[in-house]
N, C-alpha and C positions, 0 to 999 in steps of 0.2 A: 857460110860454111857448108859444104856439103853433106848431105846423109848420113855418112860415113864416112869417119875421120882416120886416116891413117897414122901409124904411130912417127911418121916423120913429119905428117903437117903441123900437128900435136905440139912436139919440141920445138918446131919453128915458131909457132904461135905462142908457147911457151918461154921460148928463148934459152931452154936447155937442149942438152945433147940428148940425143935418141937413147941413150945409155940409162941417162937419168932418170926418163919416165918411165922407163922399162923395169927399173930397179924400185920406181917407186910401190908397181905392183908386184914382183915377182920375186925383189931379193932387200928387203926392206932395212936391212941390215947395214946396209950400204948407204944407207942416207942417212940425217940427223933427223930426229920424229918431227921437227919442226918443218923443214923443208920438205918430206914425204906428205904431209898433212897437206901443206901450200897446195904442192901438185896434183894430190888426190881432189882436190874441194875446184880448182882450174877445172882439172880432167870434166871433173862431172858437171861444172858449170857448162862444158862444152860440149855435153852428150857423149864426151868417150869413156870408156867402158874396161882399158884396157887392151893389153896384143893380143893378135888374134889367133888362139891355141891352134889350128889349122896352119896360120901360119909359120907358127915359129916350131911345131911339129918338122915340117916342111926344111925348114933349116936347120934344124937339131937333130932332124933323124929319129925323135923320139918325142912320144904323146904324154908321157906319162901314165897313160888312161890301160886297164886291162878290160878284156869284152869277156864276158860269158854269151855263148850263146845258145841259147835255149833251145829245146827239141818244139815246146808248144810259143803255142802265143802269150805274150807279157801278162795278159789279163791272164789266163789261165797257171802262171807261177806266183802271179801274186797270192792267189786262192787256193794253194797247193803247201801244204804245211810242212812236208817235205822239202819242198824247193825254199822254202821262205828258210830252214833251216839249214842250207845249205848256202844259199848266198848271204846270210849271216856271217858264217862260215870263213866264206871267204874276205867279204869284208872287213871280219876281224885283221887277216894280215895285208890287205891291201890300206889300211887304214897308218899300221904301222911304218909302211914302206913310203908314204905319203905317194899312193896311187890313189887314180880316180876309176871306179865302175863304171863300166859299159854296157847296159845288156840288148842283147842284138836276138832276135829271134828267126830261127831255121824256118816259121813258116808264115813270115812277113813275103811281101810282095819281094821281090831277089832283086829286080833292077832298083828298084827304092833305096831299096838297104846296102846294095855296092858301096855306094861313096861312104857309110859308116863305118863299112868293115877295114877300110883302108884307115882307118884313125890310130886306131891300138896300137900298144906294141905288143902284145901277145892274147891268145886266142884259150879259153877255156871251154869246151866243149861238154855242154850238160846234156845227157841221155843222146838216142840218135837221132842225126841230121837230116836233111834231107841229102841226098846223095849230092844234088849239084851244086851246094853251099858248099858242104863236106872237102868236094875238089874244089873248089876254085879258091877257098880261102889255103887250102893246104898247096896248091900253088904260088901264091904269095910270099911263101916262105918263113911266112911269120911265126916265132916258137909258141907250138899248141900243147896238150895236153889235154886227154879223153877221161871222161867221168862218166859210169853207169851207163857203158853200151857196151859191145865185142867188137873188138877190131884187131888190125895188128901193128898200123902203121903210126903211131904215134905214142908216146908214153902217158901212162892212166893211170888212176885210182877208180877202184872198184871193192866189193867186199864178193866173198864166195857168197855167189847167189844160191848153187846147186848147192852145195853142204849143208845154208842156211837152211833152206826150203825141206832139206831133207828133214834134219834133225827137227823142224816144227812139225812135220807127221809122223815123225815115232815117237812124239811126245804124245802122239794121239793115239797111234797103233798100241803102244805099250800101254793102254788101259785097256785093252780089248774092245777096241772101238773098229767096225767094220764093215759099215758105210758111210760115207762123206763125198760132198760135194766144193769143189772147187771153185770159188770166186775170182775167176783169171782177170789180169788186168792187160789190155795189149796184144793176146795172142796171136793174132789173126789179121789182115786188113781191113776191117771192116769200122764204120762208122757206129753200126748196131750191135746192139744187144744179143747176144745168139749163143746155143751150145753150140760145143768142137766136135767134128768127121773126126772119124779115125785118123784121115792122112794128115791134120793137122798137129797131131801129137808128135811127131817128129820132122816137122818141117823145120828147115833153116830160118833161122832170127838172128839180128842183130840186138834183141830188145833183151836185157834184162831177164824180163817178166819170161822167158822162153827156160831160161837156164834154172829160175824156181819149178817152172814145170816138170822139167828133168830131173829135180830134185825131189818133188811129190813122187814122180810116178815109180821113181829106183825107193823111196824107202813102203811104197807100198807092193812093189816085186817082193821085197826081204820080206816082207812081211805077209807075205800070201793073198792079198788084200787087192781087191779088182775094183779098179780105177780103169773105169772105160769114157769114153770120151763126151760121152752127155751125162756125166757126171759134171762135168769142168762145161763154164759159161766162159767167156769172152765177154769184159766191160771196156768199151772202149777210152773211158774218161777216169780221172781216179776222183770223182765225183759224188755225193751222197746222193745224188735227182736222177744218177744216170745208173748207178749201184743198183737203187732199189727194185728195179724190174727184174735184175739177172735174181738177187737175194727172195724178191719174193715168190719166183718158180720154186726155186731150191724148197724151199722153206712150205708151199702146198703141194711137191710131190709125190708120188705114193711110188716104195713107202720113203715117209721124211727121212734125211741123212740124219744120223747122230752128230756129225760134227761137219763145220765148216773151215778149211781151211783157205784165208783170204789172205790176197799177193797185197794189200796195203792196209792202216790203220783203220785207212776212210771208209773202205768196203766195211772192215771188219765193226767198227761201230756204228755202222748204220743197219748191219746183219744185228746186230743187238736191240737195236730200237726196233726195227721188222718183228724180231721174234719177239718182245714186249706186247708190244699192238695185235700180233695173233694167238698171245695167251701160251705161247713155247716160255719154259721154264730155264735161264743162264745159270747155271752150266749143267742143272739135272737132267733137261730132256735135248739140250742140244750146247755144244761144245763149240766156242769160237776160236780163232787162233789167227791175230795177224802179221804185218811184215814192218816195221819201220821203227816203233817206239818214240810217234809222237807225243806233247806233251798230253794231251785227250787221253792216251792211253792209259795213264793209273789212275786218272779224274774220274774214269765212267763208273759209269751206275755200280755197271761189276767190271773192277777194273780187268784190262784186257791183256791177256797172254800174247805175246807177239817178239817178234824179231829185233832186235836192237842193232840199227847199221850204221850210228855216228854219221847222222848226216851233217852235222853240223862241223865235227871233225874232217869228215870228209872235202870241205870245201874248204877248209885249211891248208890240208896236206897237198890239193889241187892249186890253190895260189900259191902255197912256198915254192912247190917244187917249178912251176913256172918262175918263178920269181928268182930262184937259185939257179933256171940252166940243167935243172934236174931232170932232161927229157929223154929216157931212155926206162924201156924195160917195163912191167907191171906192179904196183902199189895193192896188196889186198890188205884191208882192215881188219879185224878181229870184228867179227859178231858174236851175240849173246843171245841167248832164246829166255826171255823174261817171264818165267813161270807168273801168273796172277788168275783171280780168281776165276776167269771166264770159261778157262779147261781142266779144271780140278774141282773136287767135290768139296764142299760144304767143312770145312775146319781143317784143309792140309792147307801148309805154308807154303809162300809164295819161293821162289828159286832164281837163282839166275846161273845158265850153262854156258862155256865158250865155246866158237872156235874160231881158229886164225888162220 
């Protein structure tokens, strides 16, 4: 027998119709449990495995299979708590629709990962691409939908990043707080750890993390409150090993900010453990405030004020509305700013604020 057995040498060998084996793995219903057993226990006596989804893609017009594909590398969304609760998210309805997950990463080798991206039949787009995945797979034609970047050419789910971003610094303003430094995640190209120039405070971005920025700096204009640009660090990773360098400038400069306002959970309790270890007091001498509303968030020490953006929702309403044909127009989620003990004093209750 050869290597690999195709599904018509199979039935020959078998002495059923190509119909029969094919239904004994794919449509099981169709056979009596006696006879599907027969053929399954053959099959694997004879090294086959089943049709081959490539192929019968191939004549169907259709994989079953949906791709997300990711802005970082697989390793880096596994370890990403955010991302983990988003592809949860979506699994939850691809699970219902009996789809199979794909995930394809934007910054895999590109001629490698061609032939995968041709598998799907639709395309989910987590955070930004690289530009030349971006086109080529939106050449294909295949129905997408954008999740947590700016764009305009495709229908997305997103939450108001600016509003969010906003209302977590006038939750800081309004206790009369007025110095803080910014834990940026993303801002800039760079690899390293670094504060922002001035000209980066309004440069164009496709990232997310640009529009919370814009959302800082418009609620500390209202507020009278000078946010200049080496206030605000650039993390390139949303990492605790890559955080703690930006967090521990912040935290020995003169003079210390009262408060830190951090674009994710990870920064923002790892900013907590920093200021543990150099003896800064949560929330009396310094004010934390982060973005996501991972589950770590109300577990910590002092549990942490931060942003609530349904990530897990969020990767829902991204596979429904691919799944429904729903491709048109922008999706924004309701956020919530989750008052907790990290930026409020010593016996006020904890809060939670919208917006949508």
């Amino acid at each position: 027998m050869p290597k690999r057995l195709t599904l018509k040498q199979v039935a020959e060998v078998l002495q059923v119709s190509t119909a029969t084996v094919s239904n004994a793995f794919n449509r099981p219903d169709q056979l009596s449990a006696n006879l599907r057993e027969s053929i399954l226990k053959r099959c694997r006596e004879l090294g086959y495995h089943g049709p081959s989804l490539a192929a019968r893609s191939l004549r169907r017009g259709e994989s079953n299979v949906i791709a997300v594909m990711l802005a970082d590398s697989l390793s880096y969304n596994f370890s990403d708590p955010v991302a983990n609760q988003f592809l949860q998210g979506v699994a939850d309805i691809l699970e219902v629709h009996n789809k199979q997950l794909l995930l394809l990463s934007s910054d895999a080798d590109s001629l490698q990962q061609s032939s995968a991206e041709s598998l799907p039949d639709g395309i989910i787009f987590y955070g930004t691409p690289h530009k030349e995945i971006f086109e080529r797979i939106l050449a294909t034609g295949k129905p997408a939908i954008a999740v947590d970047f700016e764009q305009d050419r495709l229908a997305s789910v997103n939450v108001d990043n600016f509003s969010a971003a906003r209302q977590a610094a006038e939750h800081l303003f309004s206790q009369g707080i007025r110095h803080i430094a910014v834990m940026g995640l993303r801002l800039v190209e760079s690899r390293r750890v670094c504060r922002l120039v001035e000209a980066d405070l309004h440069a164009p971005s496709t990232e997310i993390s640009s529009r919370r920025l814009q959302g800082y700096l418009a609620a500390a204009e209202a507020a009278g409150v000078s946010l200049s640009a080496e206030q605000i660090w650039h993390i390139p990773l949303n990492k605790e090993e890559v955080a703690r360098q930006a967090i521990r400038e912040a935290l020995t400069s003169q003079p210390r900010p009262q408060a830190l306002l951090c674009m994710s959970d990870v920064i923002a309790l790892c900013a907590e453990q920093q200021a543990r270890e150099l003896g800064i007091c949560v929330p009396d001498e310094l004010k934390i405030v982060g973005f996501d509303d991972i589950p770590q968030a109300s577990q910590a020490a002092v549990p942490l004020t931060t942003v609530c953006q349904q990530s897990r929702e969020k990767g829902r309403l991204a596979a429904k509305r691919l799944l429904d044909g729903d491709l048109s127009g922008e999706l924004l989620l309701e956020t919530r700013l989750v008052v907790r003990g990290s930026s409020v004093q010593a016996g006020s209750s904890a809060t939670s604020q919208s917006i949508s």
